[in-house]
Backbone bond lengths (Angstrom), bond angles and torsions (degrees), N, CA, C in turn:
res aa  C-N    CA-C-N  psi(-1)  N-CA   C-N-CA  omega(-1)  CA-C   N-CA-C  phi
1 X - - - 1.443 - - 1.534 108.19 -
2 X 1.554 127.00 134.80 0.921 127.20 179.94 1.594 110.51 -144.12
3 X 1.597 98.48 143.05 1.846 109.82 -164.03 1.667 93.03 -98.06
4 X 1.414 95.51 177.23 1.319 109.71 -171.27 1.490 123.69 -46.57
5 X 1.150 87.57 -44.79 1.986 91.64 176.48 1.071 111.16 -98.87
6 X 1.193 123.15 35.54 1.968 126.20 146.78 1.878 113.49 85.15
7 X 1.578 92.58 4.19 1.404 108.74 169.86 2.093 113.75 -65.79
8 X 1.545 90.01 112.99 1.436 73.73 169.77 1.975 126.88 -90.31
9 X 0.806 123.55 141.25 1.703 131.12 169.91 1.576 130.45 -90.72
10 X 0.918 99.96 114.32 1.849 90.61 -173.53 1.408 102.11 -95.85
11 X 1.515 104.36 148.69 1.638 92.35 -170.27 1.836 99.42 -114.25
12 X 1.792 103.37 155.28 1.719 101.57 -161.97 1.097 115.98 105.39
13 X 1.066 103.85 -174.67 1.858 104.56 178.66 1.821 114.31 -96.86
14 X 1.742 91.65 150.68 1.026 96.04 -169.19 1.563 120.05 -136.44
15 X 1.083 109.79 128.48 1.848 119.03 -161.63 1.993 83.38 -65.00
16 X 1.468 77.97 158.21 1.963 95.04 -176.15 1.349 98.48 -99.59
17 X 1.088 155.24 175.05 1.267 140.96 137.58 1.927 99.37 -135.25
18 X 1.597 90.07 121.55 1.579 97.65 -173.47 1.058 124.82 -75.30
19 X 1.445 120.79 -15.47 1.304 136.23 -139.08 2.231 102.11 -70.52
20 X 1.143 107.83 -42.65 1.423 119.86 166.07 1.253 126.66 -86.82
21 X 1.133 124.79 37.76 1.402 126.96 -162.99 1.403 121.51 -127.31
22 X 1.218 153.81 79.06 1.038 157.09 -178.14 1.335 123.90 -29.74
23 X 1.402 137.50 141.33 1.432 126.72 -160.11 1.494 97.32 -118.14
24 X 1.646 84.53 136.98 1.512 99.07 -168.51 1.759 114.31 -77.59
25 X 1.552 93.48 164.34 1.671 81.03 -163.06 1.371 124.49 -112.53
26 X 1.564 87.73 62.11 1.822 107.27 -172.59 2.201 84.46 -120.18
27 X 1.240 105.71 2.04 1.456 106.84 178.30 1.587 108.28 -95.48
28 X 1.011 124.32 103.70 1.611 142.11 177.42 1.329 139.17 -94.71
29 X 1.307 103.08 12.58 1.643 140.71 166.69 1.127 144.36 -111.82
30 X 0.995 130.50 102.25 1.277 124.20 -167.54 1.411 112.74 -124.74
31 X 1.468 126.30 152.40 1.446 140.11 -174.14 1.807 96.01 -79.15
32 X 1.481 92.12 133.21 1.795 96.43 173.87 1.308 82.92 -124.81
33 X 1.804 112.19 156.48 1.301 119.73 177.16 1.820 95.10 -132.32
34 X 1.509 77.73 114.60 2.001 102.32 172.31 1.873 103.44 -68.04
35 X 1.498 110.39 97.16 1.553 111.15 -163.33 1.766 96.59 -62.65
36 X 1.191 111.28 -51.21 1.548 112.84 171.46 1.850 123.14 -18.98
37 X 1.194 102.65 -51.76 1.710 112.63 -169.23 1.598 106.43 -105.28
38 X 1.354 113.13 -11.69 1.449 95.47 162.86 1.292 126.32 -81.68
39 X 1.549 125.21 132.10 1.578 131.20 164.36 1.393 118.93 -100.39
40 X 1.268 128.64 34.18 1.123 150.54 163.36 1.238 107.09 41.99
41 X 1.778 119.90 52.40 1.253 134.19 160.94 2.071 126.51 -41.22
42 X 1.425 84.29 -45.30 1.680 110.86 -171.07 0.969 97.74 64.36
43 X 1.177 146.74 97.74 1.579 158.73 -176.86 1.547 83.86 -133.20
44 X 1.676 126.51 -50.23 1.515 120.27 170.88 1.498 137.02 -45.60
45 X 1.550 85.62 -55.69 1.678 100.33 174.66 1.362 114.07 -59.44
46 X 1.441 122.02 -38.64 1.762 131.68 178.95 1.679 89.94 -47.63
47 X 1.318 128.59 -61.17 1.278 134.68 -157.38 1.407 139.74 -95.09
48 X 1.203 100.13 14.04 1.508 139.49 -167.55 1.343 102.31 -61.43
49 X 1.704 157.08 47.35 1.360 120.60 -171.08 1.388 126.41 -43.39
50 X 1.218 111.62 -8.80 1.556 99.29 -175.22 1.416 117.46 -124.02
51 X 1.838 98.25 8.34 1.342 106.91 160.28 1.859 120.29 69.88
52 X 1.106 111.53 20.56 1.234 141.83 177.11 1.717 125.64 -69.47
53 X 1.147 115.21 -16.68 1.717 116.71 -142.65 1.871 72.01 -149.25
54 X 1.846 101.78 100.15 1.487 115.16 139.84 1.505 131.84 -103.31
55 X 1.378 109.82 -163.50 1.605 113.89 -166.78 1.325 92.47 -108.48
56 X 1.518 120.29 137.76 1.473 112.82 146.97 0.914 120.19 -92.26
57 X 1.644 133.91 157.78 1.014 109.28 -132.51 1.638 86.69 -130.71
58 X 1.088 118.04 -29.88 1.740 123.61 149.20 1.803 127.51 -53.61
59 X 0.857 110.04 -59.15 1.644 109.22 155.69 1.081 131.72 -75.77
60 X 1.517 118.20 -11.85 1.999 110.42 -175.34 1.042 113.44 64.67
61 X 1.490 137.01 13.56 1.253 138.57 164.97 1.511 125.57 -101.04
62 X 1.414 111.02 137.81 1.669 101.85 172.44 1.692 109.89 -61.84
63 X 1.777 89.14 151.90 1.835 97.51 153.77 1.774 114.64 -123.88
64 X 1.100 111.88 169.05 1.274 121.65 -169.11 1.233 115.51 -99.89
65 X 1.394 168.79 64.12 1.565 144.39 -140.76 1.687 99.55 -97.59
66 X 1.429 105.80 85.06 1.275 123.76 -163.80 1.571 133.64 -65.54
67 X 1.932 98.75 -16.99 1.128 117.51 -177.08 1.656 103.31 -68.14
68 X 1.378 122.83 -41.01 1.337 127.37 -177.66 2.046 116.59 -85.99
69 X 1.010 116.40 -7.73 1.571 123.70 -163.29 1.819 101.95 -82.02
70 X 0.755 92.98 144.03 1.629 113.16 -165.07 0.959 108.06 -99.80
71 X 1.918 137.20 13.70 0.904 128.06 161.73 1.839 125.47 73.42
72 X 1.126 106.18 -7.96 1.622 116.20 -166.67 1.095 110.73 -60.61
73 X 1.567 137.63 -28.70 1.124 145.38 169.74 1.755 117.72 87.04
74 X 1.645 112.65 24.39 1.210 123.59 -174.92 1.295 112.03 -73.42
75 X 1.745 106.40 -33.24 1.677 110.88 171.25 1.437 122.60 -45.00
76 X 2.009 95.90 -55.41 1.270 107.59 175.12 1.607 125.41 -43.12
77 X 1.334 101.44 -30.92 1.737 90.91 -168.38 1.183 103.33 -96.89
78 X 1.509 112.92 -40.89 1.609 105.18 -175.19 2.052 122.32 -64.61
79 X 1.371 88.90 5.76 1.943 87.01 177.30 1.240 104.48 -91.00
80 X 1.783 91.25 119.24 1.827 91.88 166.98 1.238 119.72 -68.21
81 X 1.109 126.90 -20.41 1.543 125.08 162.45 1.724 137.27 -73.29
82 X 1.316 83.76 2.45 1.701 105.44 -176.78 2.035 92.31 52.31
83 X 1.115 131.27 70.97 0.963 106.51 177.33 1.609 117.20 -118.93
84 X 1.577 90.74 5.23 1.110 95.54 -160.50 2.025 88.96 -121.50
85 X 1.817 122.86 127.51 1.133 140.37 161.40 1.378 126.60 -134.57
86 X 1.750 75.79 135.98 1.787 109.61 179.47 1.509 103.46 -51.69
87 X 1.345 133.55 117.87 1.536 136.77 153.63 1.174 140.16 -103.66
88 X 0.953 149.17 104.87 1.488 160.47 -176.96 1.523 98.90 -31.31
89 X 1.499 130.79 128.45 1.315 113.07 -170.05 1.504 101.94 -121.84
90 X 1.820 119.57 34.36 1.214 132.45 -178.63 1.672 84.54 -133.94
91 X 1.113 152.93 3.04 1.233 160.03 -177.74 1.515 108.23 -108.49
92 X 1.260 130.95 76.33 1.436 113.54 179.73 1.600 117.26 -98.59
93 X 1.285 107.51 36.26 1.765 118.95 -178.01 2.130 80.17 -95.62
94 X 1.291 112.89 -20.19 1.689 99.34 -156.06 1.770 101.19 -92.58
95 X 1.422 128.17 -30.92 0.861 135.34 172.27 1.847 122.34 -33.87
């Protein structure tokens, strides 16, 4: 089915896929990664919905690709090293 301006619609339900999606900017948190306490488990990257947070592969440290991350804070909890914190990015006493 297709509307006037050549937009197509699928009808039913429909899976989201976050992975391209820009985060809107009512989100005021962001994941900081304490390079010190990470051992580059990837317990993050496993849990990523939006698939954001790889390995480097020269340092053994995670990165964040922050422009796309949704802020959910799943990284945060799932590091056994706690190494990874949510920051207020209108808060710069937390930085």
């Amino acid at each position: 089915m297709e509307t006037q301006d050549n937009v197509k619609y699928l009808l039913g339900p429909v899976a989201v896929n976050f992975d391209n999606t820009k985060v809107a900017k009512w989100s005021e948190l962001r994941p900081v990664v304490i390079d010190e306490l990470c051992v580059g488990c990837g317990q993050c990257i496993l849990s990523c919905p939006s698939g954001v947070i790889t390995l480097n592969e020269e340092t053994k440290k995670i990165e964040i690709y922050d422009k796309y991350c949704k802020s959910c804070g799943i990284c945060s909890n799932v590091c056994i090293k706690k190494s990874i914190k949510m920051v207020n990015l209108n808060d710069e006493s937390e930085s």
